[in-house]
Each structure stands twice: as structure tokens, then as C-alpha cells.
Phi, psi and omega in degrees: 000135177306190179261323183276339162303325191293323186254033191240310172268163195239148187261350199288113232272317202284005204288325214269309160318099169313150188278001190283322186329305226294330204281350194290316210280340180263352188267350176266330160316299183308308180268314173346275167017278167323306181309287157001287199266338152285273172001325196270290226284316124011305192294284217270005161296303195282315163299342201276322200271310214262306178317288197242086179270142192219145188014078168050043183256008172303344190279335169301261173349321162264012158265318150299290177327309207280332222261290171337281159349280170312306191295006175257344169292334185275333195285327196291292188322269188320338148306319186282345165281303156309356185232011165247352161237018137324272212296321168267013183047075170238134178272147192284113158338096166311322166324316177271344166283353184293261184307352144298333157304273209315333192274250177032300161293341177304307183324296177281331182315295188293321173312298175280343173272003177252357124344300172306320179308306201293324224235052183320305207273002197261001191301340180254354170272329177259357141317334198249346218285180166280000136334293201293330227266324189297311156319275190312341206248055186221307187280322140306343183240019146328307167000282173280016154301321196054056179218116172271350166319286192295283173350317194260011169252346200267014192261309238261280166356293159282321155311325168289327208304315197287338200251348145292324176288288163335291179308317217265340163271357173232359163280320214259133175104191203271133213281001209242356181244071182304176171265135195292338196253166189283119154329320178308334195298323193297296183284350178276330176311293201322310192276301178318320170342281182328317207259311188287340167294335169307289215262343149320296188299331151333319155314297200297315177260032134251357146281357165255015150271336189287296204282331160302322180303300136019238173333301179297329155345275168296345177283312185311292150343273239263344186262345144319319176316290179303303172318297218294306163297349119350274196284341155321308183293299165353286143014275195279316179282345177278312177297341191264338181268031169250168178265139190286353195216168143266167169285159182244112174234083181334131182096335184256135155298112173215134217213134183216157155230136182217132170237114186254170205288324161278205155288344187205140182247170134283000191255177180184067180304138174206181188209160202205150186249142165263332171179166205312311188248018176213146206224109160265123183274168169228115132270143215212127181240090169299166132317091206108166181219148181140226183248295204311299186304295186318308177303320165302327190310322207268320172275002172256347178271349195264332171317314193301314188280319178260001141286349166273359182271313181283319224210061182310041123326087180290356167280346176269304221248047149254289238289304173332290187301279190302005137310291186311311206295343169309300195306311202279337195246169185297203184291132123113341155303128187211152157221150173244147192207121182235151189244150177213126182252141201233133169233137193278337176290349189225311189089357174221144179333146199203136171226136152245130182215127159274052185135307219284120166191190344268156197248149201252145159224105193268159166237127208263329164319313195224352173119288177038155135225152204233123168249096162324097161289199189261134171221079171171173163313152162298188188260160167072009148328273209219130173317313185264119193291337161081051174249149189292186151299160151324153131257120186276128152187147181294119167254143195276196178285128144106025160274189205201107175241138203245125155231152186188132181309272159202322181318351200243349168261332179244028153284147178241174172289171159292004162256004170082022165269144164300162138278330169078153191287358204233298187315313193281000164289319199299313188308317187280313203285013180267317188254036200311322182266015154294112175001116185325328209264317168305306163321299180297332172307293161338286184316308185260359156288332228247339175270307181320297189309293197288357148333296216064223171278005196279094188321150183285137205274287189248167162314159152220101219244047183243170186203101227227120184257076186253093146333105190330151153264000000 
């Protein structure tokens, strides 16, 4: 596997999982968890009552032990379940957590009708017992299900269960074992039930709206994240696809820059050696800037390299290139692309430009700049691209040929001034006789400054041809 498949794919065994699932399902853990650890304190409740048994509570005591018992068996179980469908991203049966609220509720419930059965007359004492409190702390820690559905069966359960136990202690035994406390007393545990299950699901769906909220919080993070590393990579790869070298053409300077306004541009330069003493240059401007442009940017440099392998033309190979680029890009995407063929042995120049201007020819004798326009359409217009002859000219000692993208002429400051093509003309020719690598270093400090604090607008994008004086 490459090092970019390796920072492209993700291992990660939960993908499968909504992150609302996943926050539910660990968040269920979490009261198993609770359960758990009440239960267990239960198990030595019931043993400490079955060692040192007092006024006939041993029987109590294995009834509670054995009750537990199971239920931490269950609890366990049910856990290993919530983390096996973490791990295979299988969403959880609601059905079982359903019945699990029930076992659950089941617990103290059942545990005081078989106590009354041994114990009639203790009935209304176990009515009062830490039963009911076993209740109440069962329907609070519902909660962290993040379902108010399972909350409100598992309050409307226990309410019911506990308001049968109740019916079932003032219908039922001997009429001669009255209740120490008033009936009212009875039906208000029922209603508090009743009122803390209202208010737990109340609780439960506004924590579930806070872990949605949540959740989406994070998939946005992570899908910025994710974007951002994406476009790192983008990145790194729209630079490697720049040329690492220049050509070594005796007698010549040559110098390139490309700066993009994001992580990724639209613009691009490259060369291609045709022979020993001749070069075809390139710069390439997309439309936009951004991932989209970059992806044109890359099928338009590679069109470029392997129309120039068959047809060092540059009128066959603007016409090559904007066909394909016609069949590939949408409505209103063009790139302008200009080419220079330089042969060092002659000294002269063959400029084609699609779209692409004006291309500067400085004259290092006296400064003169001469601006080429285009002589033709962007590319990817129109099938037929409607491109002109070449322009032909000679470079003397100390000329200069400038190409450069709009990014280094049509930014403005923040007060919404341009720099404009006549300052950046005045720049070269002031500094003409400055190095090809050294001009651009100028060029793009000097576009820095007048920015200012103003964010770089566009690609910047240049390429400078200087004939040795």
C-alpha cells in the first residue's frame, strides 16, 4: 500500500455506526456499568442477611442473593453486547433493551411480592422498604440511555408494578392486619413515581437533544478535519507535480514561481526539453482556485506533456489540448494556457497564448516592454479553439520573457486598490537587470506589501525567461 492510500483509508471498525448510535450505545455502557455495581452491592447485601441472619430474614436474604445474582449475569451479558455491536457496527435490538428495563424493574418488584407471600403481615412495611428508593434510583439512572422511549417505559413500568403492589397489600390478607399508615400515603409513592418518570423523560430528551447537538459538533470537526487533511494531501501532490528543476540552456536564466491562494491552486507551470538547445514552456491559469481547479489544473498539465511528446507545435498542441479539455470540463470552466518555444541556439521564440496575457518581452537595452496579447480563446470554450499563428520574436542579450497569472496584477489592498498591470510593468523594467530568480523574489514581495493585511486573493503564478547581456 502507498504512503497516500495508507492517509486516505481509514480502519476504523465503528464507520458503519451513526456517531448518534455509537454515543447512545456507550453511553448505555455506562449505566450497565451503574447497574452493575448496584447489583453486586445487593449480592453482599443478601449474603451478609443469609451469614448473620436476624428475625427471620435469611429467607429475604436468598431472595435477594439469587435475584441479584442473576441480574449482574444479565447485566454482564448485556454489555458484551453493547461492545459487540460497537465493534461490528450492528445497530442494538431495541426490543432487548426494552426488555431489559423490564428485568430490571422487575427486580425489587418481584423481590416484595415474594416477601409478603412469606411475610403477610410485614406487607405494608415492605411496601416502605428500600424497594421503593431501588425504584426511584432505577428511573434516574434511565437516563443515560438517551432514549426518553426506554425512560418513560421503564418510570410507566415501575409505577405500574409498584401501584400493583400496593392494590395487592390493601386488598389482599386479613382484614385484622390493618395498615399503620393512611392509604393516601400509598397512592401518593404512586404518584411520586408517576412524577419522577415525567420529569426523568423530560430530562432524557433534553439530553438527547444535547448529545445530538453533540455529536453533529463533532462529525463537522471531523469532517473539516478530514477535508483539511485531504487537501494537505491535495497539496503535497499539486507541488510534486510542479517541475523540480529547470532546464540548463546556455546563455539563459530561468526562473519559475507558483504560489497558491489556498492549499490547492489553479495555475500551474511546467517544460518540456524538445532537444538539447530547445524547451517548450508552459503556464496554465484555471478558473477558480480551490480542489476543483487543481484537479483540472493536473489533466491539463498532463494533456500538455503528451501532446508535446507526438507534435512539438504549439498550434497542434493548444488545438489537442483544448479538444479533450472541451469533452471534460463543465459549463463555464476554461483554462487559459500560454506556450513558449524557446530555442537557445537561435535565440528565438515561437508565444502562443489561449486566453492567457499579455506575456511581457522586456528589452534589457533600453527597458522597452512590449505586451503580447493572446492569440486566441481560453481553452475548453468552444471545439473549435479559433487560435491564431504564433508570435515570433528574437531575444537579444538582457531581454526577458514574463509570464505570469493575474494573481501578481489583479489583486487589490484593503482599501480596494488594484496593483494593476502598468505598476507591475514599471517593476520589471526598473528591475530588468536583476537575475530571472531575484526578479521574482521582487515581484512577489512587492505584490505582498501592497496587500497588506488583505488575504491573497488569487494563485500567483510566474515564469521569467532571461537571456544572458
Amino acid at each position: 500500500m502507498s504512503r497516500l492510500e495508507e492517509n486516505t483509508i481509514s480502519a476504523d471498525p465503528e464507520v458503519d455506526l451513526p456517531s448518534l448510535t455509537q454515543a447512545k450505545l456507550r453511553s448505555e455502557q455506562i449505566r450497565i456499568l451503574c447497574m452493575m455495581g448496584l447489583f453486586a452491592v445487593f449480592v453482599l447485601l443478601g449474603l451478609f442477611r443469609i451469614i448473620v441472619p436476624w428475625k427471620e430474614a435469611t429467607s429475604m436474604g436468598w431472595i435477594v442473593f439469587g435475584l441479584s445474582i442473576a441480574l449482574v449475569v444479565v447485566e454482564a451479558w448485556m454489555f458484551r453486547a453493547v461492545a459487540t455491536s460497537l465493534e461490528t457496527g450492528r445497530t442494538l435490538d431495541r426490543r432487548v433493551g426494552a426488555a431489559l428495563a423490564v428485568l430490571e424493574c422487575s427486580y425489587p418488584i418481584v423481590a416484595v411480592f415474594v416477601l409478603m407471600l412469606f411475610n403477610p403481615a410485614e406487607r405494608f412495611t415492605l411496601l416502605v422498604s428500600p424497594a421503593y428508593a431501588f425504584l426511584l434510583i432505577l428511573v434516574a439512572v434511565s437516563v443515560l440511555r438517551v432514549d426518553w422511549w426506554a425512560t418513560a417505559l421503564t418510570g410507566v413500568f415501575a409505577a405500574v408494578g409498584y401501584a400493583a403492589l400496593v392494590a395487592w397489600a390493601l386488598l389482599a390478607g386479613d382484614s385484622s392486619q390493618a395498615s399503620p399508615h393512611p392509604p393516601a400515603m400509598y397512592v401518593n409513592l404512586v404518584v411520586m413515581l408517576g412524577l419522577a418518570t415525567a420529569a426523568a423523560v423530560f430530562v432524557a430528551r433534553q439530553v438527547e437533544g444535547y448529545v445530538s447537538a453533540a455529536v453533529r459538533e463533532m462529525e463537522t470537526r471531523r469532517q473539516r478535519d478530514r477535508l483539511k487533511h485531504d487537501l494537505e494531501i491535495a497539496s503535497q501532490i499539486q507541488q510534486r507535480l510542479l517541475p523540480r528543476s529547470l532546464p540548463d540552456l546556455a546563455g539563459y536564466q530561468i526562473a519559475a514561481v507558483s504560489r497558491p491562494a489556498d492549499e490547492t491552486g489553479g495555475d500551474y507551470y511546467d517544460w518540456q526539453e524538445i532537444s538539447r538547445q530547445r524547451a517548450v514552456f508552459s503556464l496554465g491559469d484555471v478558473t477558480g482556485h480551490g480542489i476543483g481547479p487543481a484537479l483540472v489544473t493536473a489533466a491539463c498539465r498532463a494533456y500538455v506533456r503528451s501532446t508535446l511528446g507526438n507534435e512539438p507545435v504549439p498550434t497542434a498542441v493548444l488545438r489537442r489540448v483544448n479538444s479533450l479539455l472541451y469533452a471534460d470540463l463543465t459549463e463555464g470552466r476554461f483554462v487559459t494556457l500560454a506556450l513558449v518555444d524557446l530555442n537557445a541556439e537561435t535565440h528565438e521564440v515561437l508565444l502562443l497564448s489561449a486566453g492567457h496575457g499579455p506575456t511581457l518581452h522586456v528589452r534589457g537595452s533600453d527597458g522597452t516592454i512590449k505586451e503580447i496579447d493572446s492569440q486566441g480563446l481560453p481553452l475548453g470554450l468552444y471545439e473549435d479553439g479559433m487560435l491564431e499563428e504564433p508570435v515570433q520574436f528574437r531575444l537579444e542579450p538582457g531581454d526577458l520573457v514574463v509570464l505570469c497569472s493575474d494573481g501578481f496584477f489583479e489583486p487589490a489592498n484593503a482599501a480596494g486598490e488594484e496593483f494593476g498591470l502598468s505598476r507591475l510593468t514599471e517593476l520589471i523594467r526598473t528591475n530588468r537587470h536583476e537575475s530571472s530568480e531575484r526578479l521574482l523574489v521582487v515581484m512577489e514581495d512587492t505584490v505582498r506589501r501592497f496587500l497588506g493585511t488583505a488575504p491573497q486573493p488569487d494563485d500567483m503564478t510566474a515564469l521569467v525567461i532571461k537571456r544572458n547581456g
